[in-house]
VOGU-3710 file (C-alpha; in Angstrom, 3 decimals, decimal comma):
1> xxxxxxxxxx> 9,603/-71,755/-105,869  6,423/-73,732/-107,187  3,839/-71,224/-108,062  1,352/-73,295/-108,022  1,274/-72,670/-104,083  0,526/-68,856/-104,550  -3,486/-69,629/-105,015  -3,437/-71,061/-101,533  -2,031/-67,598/-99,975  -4,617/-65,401/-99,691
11> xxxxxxxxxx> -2,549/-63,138/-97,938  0,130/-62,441/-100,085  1,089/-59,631/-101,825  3,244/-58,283/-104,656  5,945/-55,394/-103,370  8,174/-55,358/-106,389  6,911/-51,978/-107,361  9,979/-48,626/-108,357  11,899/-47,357/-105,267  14,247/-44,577/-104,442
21> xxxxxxxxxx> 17,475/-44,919/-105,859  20,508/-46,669/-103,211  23,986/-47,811/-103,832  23,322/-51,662/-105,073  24,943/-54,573/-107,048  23,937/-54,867/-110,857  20,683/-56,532/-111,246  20,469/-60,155/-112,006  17,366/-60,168/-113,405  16,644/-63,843/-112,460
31> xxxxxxxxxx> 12,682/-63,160/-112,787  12,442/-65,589/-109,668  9,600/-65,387/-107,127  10,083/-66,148/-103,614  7,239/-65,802/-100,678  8,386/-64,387/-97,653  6,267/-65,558/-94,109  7,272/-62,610/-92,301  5,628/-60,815/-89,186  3,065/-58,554/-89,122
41> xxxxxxxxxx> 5,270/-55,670/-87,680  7,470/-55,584/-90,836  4,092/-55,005/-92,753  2,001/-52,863/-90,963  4,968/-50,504/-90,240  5,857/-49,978/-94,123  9,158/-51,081/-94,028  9,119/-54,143/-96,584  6,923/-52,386/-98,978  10,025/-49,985/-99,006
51> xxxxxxxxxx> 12,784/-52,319/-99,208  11,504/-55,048/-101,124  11,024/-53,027/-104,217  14,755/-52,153/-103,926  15,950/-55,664/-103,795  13,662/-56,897/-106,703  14,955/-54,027/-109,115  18,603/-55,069/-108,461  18,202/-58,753/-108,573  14,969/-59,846/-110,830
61> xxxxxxxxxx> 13,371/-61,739/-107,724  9,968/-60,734/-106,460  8,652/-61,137/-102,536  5,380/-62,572/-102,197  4,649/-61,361/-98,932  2,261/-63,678/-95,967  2,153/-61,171/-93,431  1,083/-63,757/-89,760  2,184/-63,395/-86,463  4,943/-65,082/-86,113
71> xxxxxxxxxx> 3,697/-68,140/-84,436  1,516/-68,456/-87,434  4,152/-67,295/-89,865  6,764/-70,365/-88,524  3,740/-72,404/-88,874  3,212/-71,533/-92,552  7,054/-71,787/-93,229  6,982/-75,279/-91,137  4,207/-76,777/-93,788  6,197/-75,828/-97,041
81> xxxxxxxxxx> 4,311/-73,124/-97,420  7,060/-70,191/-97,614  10,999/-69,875/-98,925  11,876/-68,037/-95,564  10,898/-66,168/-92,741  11,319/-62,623/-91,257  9,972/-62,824/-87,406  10,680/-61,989/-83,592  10,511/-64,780/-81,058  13,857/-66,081/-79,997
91> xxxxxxxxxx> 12,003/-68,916/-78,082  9,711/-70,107/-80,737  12,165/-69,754/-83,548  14,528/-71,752/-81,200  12,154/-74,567/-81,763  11,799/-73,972/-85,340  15,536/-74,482/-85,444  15,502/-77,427/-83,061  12,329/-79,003/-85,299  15,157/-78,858/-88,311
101> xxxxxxxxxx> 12,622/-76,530/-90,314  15,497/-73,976/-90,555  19,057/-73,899/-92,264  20,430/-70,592/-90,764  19,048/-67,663/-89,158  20,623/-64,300/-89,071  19,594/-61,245/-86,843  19,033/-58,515/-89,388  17,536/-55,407/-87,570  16,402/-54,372/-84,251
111> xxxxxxxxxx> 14,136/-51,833/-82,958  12,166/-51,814/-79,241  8,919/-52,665/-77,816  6,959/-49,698/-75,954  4,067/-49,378/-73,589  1,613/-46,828/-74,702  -1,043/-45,800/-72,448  -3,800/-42,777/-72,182  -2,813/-39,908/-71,355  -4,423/-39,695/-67,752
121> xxxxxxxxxx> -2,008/-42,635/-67,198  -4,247/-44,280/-64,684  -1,275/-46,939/-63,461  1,358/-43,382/-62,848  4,018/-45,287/-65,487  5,260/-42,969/-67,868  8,515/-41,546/-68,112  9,558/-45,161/-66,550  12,153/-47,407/-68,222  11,416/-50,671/-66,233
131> xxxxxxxxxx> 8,267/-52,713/-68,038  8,033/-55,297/-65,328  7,499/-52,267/-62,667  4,815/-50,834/-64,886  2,848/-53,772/-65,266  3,202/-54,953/-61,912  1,559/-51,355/-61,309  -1,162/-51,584/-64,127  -2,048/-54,819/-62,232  -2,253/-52,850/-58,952
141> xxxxxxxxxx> -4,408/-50,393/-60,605  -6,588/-52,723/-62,699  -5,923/-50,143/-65,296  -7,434/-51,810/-69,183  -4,786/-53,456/-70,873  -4,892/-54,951/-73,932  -3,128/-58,436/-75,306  -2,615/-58,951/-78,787  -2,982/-62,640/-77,606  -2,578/-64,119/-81,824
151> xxxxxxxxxx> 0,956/-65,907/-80,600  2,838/-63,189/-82,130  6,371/-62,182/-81,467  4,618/-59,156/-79,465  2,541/-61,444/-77,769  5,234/-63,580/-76,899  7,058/-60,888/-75,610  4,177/-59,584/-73,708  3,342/-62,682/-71,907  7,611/-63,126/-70,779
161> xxxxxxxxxx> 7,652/-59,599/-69,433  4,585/-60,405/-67,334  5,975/-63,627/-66,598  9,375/-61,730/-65,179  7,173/-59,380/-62,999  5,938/-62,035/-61,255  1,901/-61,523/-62,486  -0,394/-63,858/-64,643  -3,115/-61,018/-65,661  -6,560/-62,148/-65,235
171> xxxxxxxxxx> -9,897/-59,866/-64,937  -12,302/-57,842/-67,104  -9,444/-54,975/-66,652  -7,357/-57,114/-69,073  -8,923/-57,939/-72,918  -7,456/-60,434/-75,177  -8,487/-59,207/-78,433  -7,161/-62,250/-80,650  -5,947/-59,632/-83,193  -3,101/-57,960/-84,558
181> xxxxxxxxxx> -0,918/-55,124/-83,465  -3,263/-52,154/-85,609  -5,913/-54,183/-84,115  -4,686/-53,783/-80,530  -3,894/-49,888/-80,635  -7,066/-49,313/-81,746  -8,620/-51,152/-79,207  -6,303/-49,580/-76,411  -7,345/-45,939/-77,986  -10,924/-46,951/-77,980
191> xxxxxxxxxx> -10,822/-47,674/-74,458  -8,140/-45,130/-72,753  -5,882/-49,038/-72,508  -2,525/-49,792/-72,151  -0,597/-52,092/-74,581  2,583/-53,377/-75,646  3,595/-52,065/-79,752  6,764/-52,416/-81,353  8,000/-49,002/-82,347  7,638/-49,181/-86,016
201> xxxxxxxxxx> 4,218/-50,163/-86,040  3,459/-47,463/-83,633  5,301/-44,480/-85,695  3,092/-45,650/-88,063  0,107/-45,988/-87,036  -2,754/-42,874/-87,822  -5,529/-43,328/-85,265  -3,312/-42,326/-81,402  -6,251/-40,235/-80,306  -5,092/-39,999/-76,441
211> xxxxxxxxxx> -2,203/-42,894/-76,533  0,848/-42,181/-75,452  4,526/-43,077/-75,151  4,591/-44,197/-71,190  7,827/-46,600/-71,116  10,315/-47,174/-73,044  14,140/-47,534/-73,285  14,530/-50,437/-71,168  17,272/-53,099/-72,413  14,154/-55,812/-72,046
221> xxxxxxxxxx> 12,140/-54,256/-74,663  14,710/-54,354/-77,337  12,889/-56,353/-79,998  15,275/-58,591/-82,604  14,400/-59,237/-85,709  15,842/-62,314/-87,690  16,042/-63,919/-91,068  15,590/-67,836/-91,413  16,310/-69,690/-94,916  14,480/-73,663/-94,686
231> xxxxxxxxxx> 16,577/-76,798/-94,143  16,376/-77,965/-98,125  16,489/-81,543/-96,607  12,807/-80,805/-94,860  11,277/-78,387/-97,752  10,823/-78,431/-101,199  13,961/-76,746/-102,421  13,412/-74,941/-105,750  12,978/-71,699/-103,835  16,408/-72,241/-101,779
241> xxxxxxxxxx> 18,626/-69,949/-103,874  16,625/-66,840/-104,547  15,595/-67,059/-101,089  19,123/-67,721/-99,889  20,136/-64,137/-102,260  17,417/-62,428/-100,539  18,419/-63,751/-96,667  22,437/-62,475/-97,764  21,168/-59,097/-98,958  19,046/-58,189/-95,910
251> xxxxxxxxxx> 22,302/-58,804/-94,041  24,597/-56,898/-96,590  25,590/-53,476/-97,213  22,827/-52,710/-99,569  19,931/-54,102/-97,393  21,416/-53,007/-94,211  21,134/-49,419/-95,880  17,529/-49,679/-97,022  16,444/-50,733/-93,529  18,673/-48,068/-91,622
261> xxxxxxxxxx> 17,181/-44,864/-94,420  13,580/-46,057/-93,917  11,438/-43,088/-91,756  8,244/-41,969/-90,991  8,096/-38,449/-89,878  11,614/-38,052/-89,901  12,417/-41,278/-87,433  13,591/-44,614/-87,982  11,464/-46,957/-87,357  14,275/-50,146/-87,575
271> xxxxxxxx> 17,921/-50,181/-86,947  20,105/-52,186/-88,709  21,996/-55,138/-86,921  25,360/-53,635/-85,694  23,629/-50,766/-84,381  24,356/-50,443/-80,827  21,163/-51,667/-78,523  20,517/-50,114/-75,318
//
């Protein structure tokens, strides 16, 4: 990769740091650097500062590390701007792919999406496995919810499950915040709201106060998570091959591993690929 685009990417940051020990190939010790667009999901929930140290002490490459939504994270990889991307919208990395931005794109870990809520659960949703039920009765309600509404993969996903429950959400009982997903759980905790998290960020996050857990476990919250490499013939190539190495070991034994062993308070916050979904 050129480095002379690092400058431009405010954003970015260095993971390349000692990690605990796990069965790997010999390192390389190429001493390339590679920037990763990636979602914010995979950032805020602590799972590529984890695994991203591991792959740079067996191979030599360092991660530069634009964590966007991942509207905003295609975007960046769409304008040359990144070596690959790590995101979670089928439908807009469909158009990535039909845009010729991409070369191939892998599935490399899943977890789900949940709907956390106060714990006076004003809407009556939780124990429920069926999102489209409990936002049809949040509606009902007018209970607060809160919308990441940055085109993120959450947001994405937010806006199809309303979409499938037959509801376009309009009304002072439902904020668009503009923000990210630490953003949006502390503005649902602030105001006793209901949101939509992905499950790592949530294990991760510190500031809960009265959220809960209210559905989960449905098959249309399973969240994907996949791996893109750049057409060569549409980007600047010098960052194909490192980025390529680092797209093959996400998908390998050794970065399967590192995803599956990553915890917080004893769960796992990501599941790797050929783990069975719900």
């Amino acid at each position: 990769m050129n480095t002379s685009r690092l400058p431009h990417l405010l954003l970015a940051s260095t993971l390349s740091t000692a990690a605990a020990p796990i069965a790997s190939a010999q390192p390389t010790q190429q001493h390339s650097t590679i920037v990763l667009a990636s979602t914010t999901s995979v950032e805020n929930s602590g799972l590529l500062a984890y695994i991203l140290p591991i792959f740079t002490r067996d191979t030599g490459i360092e991660v530069h590390v634009v964590a966007q939504g991942t509207g905003q994270a295609l975007a960046t990889a769409a304008k040359g701007n990144a070596d690959l991307v790590l995101v979670h919208d089928p439908d807009a990395e469909d158009r990535f792919m039909a845009e010729h931005h991409g070369m191939s794109r892998r599935e490399i870990a899943w977890n789900d999406f949940i709907l956390v809520g106060p714990a006076s659960d004003p809407a009556h949703i939780a124990g429920g496995k069926d999102a489209g039920a409990a936002l049809r009765a949040i509606a009902q309600a007018q209970a607060p919810f809160v919308s990441r509404g940055d085109k993120s993969g959450t947001d994405a996903k937010e806006k199809r499950l309303w979409q499938s429950a037959g509801i376009t959400p309009a009304g002072t009982w439902y904020r668009d915040i503009g923000g990210g997903m630490g953003a949006a759980l502390n503005a649902a905790a602030a105001m006793d709201a209901y949101t939509l998290s992905d499950r790592g960020t949530w294990l991760s996050f510190g500031n809960k106060r009265d959220l809960r857990i209210v559905v989960e476990g449905g098959r249309d919250l399973v969240n994907r998570y996949d791996v893109i490499t750049l057409n060569p013939d549409e980007h600047a190539p010098e960052g194909r091959r490192p980025a390529q190495q680092f797209a093959d070991w996400l998908a390998l034994p050794a970065g399967q591993a590192a995803i599956a062993s990553y915890q917080v308070a004893g769960q796992k916050l990501f599941h790797p690929e050929e783990d069975p979904k719900p």
